[in-house]
N, CA, C and O atoms as CSV, one atom per row, in Angstrom:
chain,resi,resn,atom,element,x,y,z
A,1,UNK,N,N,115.652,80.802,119.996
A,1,UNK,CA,C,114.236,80.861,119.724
A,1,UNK,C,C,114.012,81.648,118.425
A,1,UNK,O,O,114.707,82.603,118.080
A,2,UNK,N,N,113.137,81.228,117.848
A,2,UNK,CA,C,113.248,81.677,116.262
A,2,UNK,C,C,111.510,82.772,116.242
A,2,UNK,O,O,110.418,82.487,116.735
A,3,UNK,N,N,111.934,83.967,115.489
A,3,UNK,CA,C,110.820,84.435,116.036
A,3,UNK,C,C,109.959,84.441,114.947
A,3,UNK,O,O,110.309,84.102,113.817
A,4,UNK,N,N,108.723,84.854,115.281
A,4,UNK,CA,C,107.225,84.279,114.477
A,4,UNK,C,C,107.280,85.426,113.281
A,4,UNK,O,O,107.294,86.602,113.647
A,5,UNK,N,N,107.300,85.232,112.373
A,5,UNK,CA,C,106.921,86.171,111.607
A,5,UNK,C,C,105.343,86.865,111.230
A,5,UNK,O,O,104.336,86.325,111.688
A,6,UNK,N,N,105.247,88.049,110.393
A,6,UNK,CA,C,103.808,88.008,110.376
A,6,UNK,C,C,103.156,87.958,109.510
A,6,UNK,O,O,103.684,88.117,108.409
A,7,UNK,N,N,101.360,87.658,109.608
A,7,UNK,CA,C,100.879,86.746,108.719
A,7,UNK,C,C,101.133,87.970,107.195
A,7,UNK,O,O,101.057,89.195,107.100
A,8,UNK,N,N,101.413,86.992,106.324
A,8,UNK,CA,C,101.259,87.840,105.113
A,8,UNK,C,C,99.419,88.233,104.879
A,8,UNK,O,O,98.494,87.489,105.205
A,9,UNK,N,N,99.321,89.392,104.331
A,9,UNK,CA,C,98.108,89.959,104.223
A,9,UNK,C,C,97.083,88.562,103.006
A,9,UNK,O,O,97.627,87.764,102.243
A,10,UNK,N,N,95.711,88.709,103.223
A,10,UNK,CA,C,95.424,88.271,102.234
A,10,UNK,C,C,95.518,87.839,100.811
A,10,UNK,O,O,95.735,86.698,101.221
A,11,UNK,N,N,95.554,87.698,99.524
A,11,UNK,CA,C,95.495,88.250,98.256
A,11,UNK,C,C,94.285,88.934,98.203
A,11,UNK,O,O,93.275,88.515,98.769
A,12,UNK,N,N,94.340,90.253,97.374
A,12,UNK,CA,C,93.019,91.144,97.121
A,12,UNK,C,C,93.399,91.861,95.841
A,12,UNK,O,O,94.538,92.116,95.449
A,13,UNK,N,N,92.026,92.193,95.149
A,13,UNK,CA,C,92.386,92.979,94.050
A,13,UNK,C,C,91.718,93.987,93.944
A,13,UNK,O,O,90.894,94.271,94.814
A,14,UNK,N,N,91.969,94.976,92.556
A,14,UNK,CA,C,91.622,96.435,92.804
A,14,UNK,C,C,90.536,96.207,91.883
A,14,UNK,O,O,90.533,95.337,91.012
A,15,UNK,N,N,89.786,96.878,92.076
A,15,UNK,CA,C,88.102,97.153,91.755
A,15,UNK,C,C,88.022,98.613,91.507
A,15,UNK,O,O,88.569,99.365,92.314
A,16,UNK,N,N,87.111,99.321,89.999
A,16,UNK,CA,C,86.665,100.572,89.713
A,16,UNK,C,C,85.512,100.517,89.996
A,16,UNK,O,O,84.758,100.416,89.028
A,17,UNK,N,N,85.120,100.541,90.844
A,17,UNK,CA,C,83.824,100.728,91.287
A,17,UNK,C,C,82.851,101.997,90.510
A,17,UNK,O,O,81.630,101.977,90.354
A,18,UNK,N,N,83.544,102.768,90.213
A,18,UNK,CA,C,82.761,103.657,89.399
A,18,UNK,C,C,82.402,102.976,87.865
A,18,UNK,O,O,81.265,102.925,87.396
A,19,UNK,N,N,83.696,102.444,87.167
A,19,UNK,CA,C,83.367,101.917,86.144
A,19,UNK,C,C,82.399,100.488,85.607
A,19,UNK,O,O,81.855,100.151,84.555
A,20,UNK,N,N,82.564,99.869,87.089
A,20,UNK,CA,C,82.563,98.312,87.170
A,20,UNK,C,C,83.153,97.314,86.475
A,20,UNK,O,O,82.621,96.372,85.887
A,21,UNK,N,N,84.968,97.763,86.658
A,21,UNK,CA,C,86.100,97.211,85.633
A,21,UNK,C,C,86.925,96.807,87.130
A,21,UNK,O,O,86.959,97.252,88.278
A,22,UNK,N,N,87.498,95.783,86.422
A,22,UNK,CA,C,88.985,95.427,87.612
A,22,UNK,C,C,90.323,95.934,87.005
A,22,UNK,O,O,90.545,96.023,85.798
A,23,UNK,N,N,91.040,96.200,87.838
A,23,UNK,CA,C,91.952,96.820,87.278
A,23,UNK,C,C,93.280,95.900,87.480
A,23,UNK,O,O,94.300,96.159,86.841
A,24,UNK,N,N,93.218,94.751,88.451
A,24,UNK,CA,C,93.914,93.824,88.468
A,24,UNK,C,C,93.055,92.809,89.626
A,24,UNK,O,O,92.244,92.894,90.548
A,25,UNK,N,N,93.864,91.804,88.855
A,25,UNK,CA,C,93.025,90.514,89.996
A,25,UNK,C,C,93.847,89.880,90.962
A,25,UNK,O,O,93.473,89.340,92.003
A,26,UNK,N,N,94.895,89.986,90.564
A,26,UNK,CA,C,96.057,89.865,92.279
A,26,UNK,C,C,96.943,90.759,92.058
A,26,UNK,O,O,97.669,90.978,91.088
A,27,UNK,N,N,96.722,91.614,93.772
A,27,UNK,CA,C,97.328,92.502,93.820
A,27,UNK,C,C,98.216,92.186,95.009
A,27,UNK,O,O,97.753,91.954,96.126
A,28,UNK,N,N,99.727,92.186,94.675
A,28,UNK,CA,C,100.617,92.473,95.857
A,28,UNK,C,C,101.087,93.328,96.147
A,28,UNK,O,O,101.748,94.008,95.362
A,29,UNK,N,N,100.867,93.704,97.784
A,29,UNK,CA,C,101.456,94.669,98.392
A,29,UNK,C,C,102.912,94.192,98.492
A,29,UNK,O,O,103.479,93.100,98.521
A,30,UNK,N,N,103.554,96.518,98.564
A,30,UNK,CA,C,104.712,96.325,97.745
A,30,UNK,C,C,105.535,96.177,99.444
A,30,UNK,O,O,106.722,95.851,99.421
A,31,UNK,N,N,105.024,96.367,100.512
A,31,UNK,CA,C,105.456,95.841,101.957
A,31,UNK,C,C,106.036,97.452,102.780
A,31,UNK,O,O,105.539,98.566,102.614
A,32,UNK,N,N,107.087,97.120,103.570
A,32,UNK,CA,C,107.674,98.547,103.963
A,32,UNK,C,C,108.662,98.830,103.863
A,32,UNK,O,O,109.126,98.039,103.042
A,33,UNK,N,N,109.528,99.596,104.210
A,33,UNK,CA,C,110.405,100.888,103.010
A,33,UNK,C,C,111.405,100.023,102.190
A,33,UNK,O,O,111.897,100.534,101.184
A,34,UNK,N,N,111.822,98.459,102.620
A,34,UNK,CA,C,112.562,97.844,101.560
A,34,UNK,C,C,111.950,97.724,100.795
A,34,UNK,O,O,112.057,98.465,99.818
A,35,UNK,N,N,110.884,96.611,100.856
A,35,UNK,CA,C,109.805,96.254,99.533
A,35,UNK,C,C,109.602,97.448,98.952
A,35,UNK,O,O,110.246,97.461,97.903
A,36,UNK,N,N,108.948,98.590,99.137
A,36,UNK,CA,C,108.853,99.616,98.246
A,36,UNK,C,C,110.006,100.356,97.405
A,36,UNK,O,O,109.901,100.908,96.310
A,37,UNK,N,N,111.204,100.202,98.277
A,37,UNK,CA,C,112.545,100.446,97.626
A,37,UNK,C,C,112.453,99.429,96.318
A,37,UNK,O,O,112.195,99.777,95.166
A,38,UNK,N,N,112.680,98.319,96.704
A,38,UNK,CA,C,112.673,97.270,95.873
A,38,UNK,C,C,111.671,97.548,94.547
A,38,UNK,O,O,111.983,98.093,93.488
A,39,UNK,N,N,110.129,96.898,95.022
A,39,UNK,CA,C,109.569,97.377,93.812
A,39,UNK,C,C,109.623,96.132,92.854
A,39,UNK,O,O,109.900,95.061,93.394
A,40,UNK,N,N,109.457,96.137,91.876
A,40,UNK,CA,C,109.722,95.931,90.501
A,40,UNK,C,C,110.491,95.032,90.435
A,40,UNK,O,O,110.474,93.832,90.160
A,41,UNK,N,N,111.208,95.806,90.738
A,41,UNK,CA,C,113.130,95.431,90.109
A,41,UNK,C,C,113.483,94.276,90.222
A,41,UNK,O,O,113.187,93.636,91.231
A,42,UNK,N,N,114.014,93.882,89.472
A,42,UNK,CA,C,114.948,92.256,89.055
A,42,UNK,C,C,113.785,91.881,88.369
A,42,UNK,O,O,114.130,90.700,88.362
A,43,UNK,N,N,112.449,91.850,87.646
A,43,UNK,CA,C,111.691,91.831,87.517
A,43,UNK,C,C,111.619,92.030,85.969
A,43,UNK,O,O,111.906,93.114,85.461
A,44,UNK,N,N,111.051,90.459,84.911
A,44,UNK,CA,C,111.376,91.167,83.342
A,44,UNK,C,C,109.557,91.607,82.674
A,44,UNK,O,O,109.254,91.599,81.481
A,45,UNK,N,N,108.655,91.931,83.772
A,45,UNK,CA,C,107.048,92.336,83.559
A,45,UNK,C,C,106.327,92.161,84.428
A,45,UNK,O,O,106.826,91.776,85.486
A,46,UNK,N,N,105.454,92.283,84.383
A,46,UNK,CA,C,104.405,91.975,85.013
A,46,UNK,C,C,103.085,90.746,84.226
A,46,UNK,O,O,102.909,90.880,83.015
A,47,UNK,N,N,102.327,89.735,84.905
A,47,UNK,CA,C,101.487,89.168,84.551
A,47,UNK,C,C,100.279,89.652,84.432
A,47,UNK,O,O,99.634,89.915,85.448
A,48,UNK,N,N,99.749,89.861,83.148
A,48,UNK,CA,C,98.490,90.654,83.032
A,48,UNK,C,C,97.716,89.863,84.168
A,48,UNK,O,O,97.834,88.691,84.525
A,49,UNK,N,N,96.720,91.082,84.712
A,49,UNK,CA,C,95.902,90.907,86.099
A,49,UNK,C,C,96.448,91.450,87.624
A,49,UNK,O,O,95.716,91.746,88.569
A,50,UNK,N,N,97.958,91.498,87.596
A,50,UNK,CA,C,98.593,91.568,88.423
A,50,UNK,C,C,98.939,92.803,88.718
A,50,UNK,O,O,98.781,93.657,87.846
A,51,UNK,N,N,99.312,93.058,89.593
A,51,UNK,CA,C,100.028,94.772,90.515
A,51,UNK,C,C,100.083,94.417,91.888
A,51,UNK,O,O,99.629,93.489,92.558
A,52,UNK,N,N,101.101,95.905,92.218
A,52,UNK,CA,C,101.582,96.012,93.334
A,52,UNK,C,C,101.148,97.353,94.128
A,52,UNK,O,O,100.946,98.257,93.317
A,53,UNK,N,N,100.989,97.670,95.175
A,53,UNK,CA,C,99.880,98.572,96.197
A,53,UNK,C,C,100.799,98.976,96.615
A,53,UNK,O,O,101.088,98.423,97.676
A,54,UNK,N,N,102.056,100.364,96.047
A,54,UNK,CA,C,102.341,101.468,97.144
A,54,UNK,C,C,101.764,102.161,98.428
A,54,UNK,O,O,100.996,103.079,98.141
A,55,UNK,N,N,101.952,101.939,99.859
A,55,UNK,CA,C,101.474,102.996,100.778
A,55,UNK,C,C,102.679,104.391,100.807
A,55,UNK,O,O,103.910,104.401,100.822
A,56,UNK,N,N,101.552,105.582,100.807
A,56,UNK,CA,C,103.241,106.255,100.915
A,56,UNK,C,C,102.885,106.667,102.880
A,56,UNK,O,O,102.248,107.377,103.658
A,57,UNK,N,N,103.903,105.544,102.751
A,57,UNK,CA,C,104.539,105.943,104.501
A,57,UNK,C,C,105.001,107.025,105.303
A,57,UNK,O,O,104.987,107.237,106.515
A,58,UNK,N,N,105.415,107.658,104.310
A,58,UNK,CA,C,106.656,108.653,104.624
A,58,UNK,C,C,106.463,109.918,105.552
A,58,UNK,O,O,107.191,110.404,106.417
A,59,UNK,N,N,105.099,110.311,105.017
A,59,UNK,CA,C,104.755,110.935,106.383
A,59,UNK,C,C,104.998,112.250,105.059
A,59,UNK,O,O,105.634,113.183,105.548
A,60,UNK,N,N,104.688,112.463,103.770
A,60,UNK,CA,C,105.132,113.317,102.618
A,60,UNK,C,C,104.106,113.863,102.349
A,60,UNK,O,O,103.158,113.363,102.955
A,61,UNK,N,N,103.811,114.801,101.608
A,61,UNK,CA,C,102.612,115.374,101.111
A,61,UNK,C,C,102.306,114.893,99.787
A,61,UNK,O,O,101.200,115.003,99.257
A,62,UNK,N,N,103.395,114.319,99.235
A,62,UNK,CA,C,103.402,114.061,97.683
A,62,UNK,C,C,103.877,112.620,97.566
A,62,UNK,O,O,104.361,112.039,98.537
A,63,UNK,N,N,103.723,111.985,96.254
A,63,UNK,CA,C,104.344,110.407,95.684
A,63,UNK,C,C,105.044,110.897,94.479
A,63,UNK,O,O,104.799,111.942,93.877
A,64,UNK,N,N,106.005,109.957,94.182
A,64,UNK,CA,C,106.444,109.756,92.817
A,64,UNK,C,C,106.836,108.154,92.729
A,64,UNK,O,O,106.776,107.515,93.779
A,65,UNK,N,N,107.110,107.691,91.893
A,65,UNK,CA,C,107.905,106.806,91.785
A,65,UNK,C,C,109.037,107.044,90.476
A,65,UNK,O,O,108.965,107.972,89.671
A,66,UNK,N,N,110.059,105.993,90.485
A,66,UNK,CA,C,110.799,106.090,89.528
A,66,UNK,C,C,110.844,104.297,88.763
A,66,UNK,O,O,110.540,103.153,89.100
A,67,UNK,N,N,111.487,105.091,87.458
A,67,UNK,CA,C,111.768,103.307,86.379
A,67,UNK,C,C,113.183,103.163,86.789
A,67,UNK,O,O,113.766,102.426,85.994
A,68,UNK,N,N,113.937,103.588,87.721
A,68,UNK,CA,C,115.869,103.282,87.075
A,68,UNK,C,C,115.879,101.937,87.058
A,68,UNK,O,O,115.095,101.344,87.799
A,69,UNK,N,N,116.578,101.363,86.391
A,69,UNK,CA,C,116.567,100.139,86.290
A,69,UNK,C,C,115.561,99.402,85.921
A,69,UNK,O,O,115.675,98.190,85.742
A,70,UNK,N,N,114.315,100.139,85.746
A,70,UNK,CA,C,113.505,98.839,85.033
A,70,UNK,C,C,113.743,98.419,83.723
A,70,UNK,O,O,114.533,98.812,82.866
A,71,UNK,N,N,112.477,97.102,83.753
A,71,UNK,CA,C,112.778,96.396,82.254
A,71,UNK,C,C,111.916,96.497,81.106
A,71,UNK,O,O,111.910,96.175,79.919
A,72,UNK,N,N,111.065,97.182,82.104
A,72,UNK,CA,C,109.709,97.320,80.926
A,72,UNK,C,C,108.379,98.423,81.750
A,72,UNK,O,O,108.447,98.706,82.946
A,73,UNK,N,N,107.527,98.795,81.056
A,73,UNK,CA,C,106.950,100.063,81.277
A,73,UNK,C,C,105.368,99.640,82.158
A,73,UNK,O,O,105.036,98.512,82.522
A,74,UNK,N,N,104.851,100.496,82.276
A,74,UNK,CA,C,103.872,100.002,83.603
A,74,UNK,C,C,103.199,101.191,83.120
A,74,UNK,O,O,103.521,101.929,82.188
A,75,UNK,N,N,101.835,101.275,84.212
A,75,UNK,CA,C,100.993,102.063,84.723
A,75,UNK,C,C,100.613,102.554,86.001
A,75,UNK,O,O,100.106,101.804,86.836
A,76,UNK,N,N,100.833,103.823,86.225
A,76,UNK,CA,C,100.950,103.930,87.732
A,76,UNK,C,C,99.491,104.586,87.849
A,76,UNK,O,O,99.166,105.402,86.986
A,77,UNK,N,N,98.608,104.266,88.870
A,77,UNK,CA,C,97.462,105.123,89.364
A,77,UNK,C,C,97.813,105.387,90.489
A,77,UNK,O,O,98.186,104.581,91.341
A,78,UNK,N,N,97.715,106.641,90.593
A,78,UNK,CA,C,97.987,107.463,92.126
A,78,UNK,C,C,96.582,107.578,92.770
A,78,UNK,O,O,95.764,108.352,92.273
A,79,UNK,N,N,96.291,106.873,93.803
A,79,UNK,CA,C,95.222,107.229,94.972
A,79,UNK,C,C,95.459,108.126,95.635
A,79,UNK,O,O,96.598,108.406,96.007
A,80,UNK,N,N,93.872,109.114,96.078
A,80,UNK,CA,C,94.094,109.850,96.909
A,80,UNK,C,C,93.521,109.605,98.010
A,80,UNK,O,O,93.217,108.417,98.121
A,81,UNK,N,N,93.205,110.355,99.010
A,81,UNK,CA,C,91.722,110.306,99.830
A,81,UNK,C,C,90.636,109.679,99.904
A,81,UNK,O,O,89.690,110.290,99.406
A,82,UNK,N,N,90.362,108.501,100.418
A,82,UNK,CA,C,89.504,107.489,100.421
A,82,UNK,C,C,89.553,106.461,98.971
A,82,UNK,O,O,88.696,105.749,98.447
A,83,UNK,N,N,91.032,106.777,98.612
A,83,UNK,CA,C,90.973,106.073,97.405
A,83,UNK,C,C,90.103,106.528,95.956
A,83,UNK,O,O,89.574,105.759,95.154
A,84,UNK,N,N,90.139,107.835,95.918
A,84,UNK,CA,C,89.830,107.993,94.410
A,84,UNK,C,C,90.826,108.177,93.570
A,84,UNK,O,O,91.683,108.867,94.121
A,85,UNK,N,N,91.148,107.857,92.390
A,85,UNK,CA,C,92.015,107.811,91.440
A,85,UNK,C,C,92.481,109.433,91.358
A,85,UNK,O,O,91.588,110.170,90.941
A,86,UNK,N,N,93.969,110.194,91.757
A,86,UNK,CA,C,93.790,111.529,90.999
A,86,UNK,C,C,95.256,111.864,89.933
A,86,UNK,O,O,95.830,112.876,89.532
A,87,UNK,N,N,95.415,110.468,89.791
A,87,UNK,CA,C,96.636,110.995,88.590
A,87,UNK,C,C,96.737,109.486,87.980
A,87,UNK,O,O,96.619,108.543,88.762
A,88,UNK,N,N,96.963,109.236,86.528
A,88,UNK,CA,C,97.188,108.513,86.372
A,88,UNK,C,C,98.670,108.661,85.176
A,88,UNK,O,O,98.537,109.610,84.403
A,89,UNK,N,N,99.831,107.934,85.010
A,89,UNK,CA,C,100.322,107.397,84.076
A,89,UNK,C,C,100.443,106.554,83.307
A,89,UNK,O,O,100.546,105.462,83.864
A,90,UNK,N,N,100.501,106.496,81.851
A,90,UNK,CA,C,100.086,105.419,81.378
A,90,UNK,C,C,101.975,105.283,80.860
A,90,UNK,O,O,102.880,106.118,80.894
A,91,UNK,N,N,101.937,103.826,80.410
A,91,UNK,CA,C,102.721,103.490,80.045
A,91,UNK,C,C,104.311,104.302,80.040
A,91,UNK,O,O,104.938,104.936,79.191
A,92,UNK,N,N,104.574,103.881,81.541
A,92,UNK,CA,C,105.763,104.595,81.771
A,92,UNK,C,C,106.980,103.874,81.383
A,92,UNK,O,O,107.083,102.665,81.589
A,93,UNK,N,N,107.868,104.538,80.852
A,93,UNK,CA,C,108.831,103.507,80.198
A,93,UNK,C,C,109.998,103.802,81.062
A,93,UNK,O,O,110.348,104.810,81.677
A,94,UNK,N,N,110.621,102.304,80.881
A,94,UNK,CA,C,111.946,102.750,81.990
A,94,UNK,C,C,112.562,103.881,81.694
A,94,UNK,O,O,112.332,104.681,80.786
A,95,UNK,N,N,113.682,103.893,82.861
A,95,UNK,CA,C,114.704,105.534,83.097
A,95,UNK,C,C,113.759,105.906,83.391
A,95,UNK,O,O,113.634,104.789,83.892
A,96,UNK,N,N,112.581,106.548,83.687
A,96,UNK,CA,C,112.074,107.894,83.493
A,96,UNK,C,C,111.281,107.553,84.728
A,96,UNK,O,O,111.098,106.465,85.273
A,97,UNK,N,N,110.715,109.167,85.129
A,97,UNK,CA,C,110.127,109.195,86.518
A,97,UNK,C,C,108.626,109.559,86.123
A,97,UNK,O,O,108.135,110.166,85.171
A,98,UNK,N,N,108.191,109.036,87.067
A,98,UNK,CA,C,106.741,109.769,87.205
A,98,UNK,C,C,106.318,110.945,87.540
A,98,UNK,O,O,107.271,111.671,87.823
A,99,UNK,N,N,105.074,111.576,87.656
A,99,UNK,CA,C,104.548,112.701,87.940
A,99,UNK,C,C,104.958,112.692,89.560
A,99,UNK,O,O,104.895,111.796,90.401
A,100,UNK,N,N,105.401,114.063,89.629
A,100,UNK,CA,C,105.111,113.979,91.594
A,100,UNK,C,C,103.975,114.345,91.694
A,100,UNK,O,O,103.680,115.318,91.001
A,101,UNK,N,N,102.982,113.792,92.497
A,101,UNK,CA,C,101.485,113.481,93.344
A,101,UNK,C,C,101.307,114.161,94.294
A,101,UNK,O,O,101.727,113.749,95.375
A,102,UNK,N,N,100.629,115.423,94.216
A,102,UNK,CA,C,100.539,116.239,95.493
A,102,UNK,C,C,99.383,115.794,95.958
A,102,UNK,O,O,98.462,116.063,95.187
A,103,UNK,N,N,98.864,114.870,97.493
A,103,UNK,CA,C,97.875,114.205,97.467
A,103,UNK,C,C,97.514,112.910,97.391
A,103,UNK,O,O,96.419,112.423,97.672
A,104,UNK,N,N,98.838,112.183,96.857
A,104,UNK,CA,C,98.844,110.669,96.653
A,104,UNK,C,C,99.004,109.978,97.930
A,104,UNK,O,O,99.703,110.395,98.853
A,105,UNK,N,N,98.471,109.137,97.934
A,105,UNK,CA,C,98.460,108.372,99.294
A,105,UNK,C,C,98.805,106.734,99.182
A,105,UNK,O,O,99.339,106.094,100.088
A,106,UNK,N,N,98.349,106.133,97.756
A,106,UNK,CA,C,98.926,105.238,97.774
A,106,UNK,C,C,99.104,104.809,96.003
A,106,UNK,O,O,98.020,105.152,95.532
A,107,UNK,N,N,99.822,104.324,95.041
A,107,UNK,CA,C,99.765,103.753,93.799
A,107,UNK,C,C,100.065,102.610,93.983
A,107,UNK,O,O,100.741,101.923,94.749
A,108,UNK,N,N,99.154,102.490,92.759
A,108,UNK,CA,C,99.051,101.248,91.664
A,108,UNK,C,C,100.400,100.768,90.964
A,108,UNK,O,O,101.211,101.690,90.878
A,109,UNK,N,N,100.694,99.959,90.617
A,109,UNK,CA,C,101.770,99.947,89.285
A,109,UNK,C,C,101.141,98.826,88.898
A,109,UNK,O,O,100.763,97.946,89.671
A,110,UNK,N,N,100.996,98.822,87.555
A,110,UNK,CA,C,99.584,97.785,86.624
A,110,UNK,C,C,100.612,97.496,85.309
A,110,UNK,O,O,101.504,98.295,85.025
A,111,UNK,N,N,100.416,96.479,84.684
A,111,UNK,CA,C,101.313,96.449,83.537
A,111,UNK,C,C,100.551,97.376,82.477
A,111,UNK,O,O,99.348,97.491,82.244
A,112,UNK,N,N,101.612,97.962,81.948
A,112,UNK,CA,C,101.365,99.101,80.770
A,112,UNK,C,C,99.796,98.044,79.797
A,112,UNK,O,O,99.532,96.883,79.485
A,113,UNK,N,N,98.953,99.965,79.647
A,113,UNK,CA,C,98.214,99.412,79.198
A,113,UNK,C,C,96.435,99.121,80.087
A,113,UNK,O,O,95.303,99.520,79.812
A,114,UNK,N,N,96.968,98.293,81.139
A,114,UNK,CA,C,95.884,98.029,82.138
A,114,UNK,C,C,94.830,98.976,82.573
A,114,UNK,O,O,93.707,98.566,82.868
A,115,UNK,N,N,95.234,100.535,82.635
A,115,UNK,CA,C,94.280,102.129,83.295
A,115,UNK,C,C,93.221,101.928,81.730
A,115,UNK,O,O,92.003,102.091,81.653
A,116,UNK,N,N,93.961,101.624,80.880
A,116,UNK,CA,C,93.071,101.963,79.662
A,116,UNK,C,C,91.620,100.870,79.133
A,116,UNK,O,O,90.595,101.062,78.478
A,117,UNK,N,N,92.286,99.608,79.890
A,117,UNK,CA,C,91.563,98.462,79.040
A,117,UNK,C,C,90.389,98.466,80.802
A,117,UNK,O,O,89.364,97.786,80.835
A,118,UNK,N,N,90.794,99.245,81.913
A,118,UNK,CA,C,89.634,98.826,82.930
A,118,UNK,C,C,88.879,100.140,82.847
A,118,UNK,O,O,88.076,100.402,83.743
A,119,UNK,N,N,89.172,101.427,81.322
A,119,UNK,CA,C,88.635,102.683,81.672
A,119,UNK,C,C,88.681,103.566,82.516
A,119,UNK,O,O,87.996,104.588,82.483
A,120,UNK,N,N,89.733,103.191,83.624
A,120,UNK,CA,C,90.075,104.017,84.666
A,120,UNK,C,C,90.077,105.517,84.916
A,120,UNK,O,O,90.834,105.498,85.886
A,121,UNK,N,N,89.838,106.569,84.782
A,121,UNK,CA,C,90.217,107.537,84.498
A,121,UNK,C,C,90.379,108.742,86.141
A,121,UNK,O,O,90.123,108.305,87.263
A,122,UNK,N,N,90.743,109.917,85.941
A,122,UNK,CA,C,90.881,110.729,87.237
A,122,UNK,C,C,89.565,111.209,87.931
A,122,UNK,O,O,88.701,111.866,87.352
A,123,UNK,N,N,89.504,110.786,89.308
A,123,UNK,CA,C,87.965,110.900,89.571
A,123,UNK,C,C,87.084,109.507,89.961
A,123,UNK,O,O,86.187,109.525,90.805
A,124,UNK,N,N,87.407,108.535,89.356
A,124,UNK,CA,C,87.459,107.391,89.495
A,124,UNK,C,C,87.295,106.862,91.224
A,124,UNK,O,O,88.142,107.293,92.006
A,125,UNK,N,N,86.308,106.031,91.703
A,125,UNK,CA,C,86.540,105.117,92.932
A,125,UNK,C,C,87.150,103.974,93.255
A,125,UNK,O,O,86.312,103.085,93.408
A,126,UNK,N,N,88.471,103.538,93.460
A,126,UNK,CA,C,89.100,102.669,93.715
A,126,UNK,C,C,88.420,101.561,94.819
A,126,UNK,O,O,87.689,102.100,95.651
A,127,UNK,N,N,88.555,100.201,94.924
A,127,UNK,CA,C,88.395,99.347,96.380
A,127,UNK,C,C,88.727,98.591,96.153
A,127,UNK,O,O,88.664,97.991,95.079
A,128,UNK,N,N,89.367,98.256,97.398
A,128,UNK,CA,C,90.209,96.875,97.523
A,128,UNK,C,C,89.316,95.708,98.031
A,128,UNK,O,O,88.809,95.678,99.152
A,129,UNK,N,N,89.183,94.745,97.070
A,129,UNK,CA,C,88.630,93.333,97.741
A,129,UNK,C,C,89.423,91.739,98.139
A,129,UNK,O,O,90.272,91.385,97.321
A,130,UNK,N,N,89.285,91.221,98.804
A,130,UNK,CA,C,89.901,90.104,99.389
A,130,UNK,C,C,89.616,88.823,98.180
A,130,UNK,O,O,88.579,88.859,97.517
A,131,UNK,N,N,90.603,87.752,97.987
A,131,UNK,CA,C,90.405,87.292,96.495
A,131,UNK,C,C,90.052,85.934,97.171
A,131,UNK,O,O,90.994,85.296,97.641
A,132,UNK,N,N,88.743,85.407,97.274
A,132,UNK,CA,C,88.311,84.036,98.121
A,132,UNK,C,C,88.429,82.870,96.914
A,132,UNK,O,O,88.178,81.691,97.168
């Protein structure tokens, strides 16, 4: 007997509600602790519009992420608490790590560039909408 898998989530994208900018228009979630392991990787960019929705699971007080192995540089927005923006990186280039997030609850990774062109800044209201 072959068992049912489950439904993949909607497509939805991220919305600045403070700014009234999108910050991507399909957003995939990055899944659980493989997918988030995973990430990125094998991966030669991202399609402008596009990102991926870290939860941090872990049960941590803090986020980071890392580039090892990436191919190209991104933007990470760290959510906090009901989703307001409280850290952002811009254009992180591979090798290198991000800020650790005391408070982060879930990031963004946006192709480099993206925090700047939706005005994003710290303080900011994040929301997720369903893409009909």
């Amino acid at each position: 007997m072959r068992q049912s898998q489950a439904p993949e989530a909607p497509p939805s994208r991220a919305v600045n509600q403070s700014r009234g900018t999108v910050l991507c228009t399909r957003l995939e979630d990055a899944g659980g602790l493989a997918g988030q392991g995973r990430g990125l990787l094998g991966r030669d960019g991202l399609e402008p519009g596009t990102g991926m929705l870290f939860e941090n699971g872990r049960f941590t007080p803090f986020m980071w992420m890392h580039m090892f192995f990436m191919r190209f540089a991104i933007d990470i927005v760290f959510l906090g608490r009901g989703d307001k923006v409280i850290k952002i990186n811009r254009r992180l280039k591979p090798w290198r790590v991000s800020s650790m997030v005391f408070g982060a609850r879930r990031a963004l990774e946006l192709p480099a560039g993206a925090a700047d062109e939706s005005s994003t800044q710290v303080g900011d209201q994040i929301t997720f909408e369903p893409v009909t």
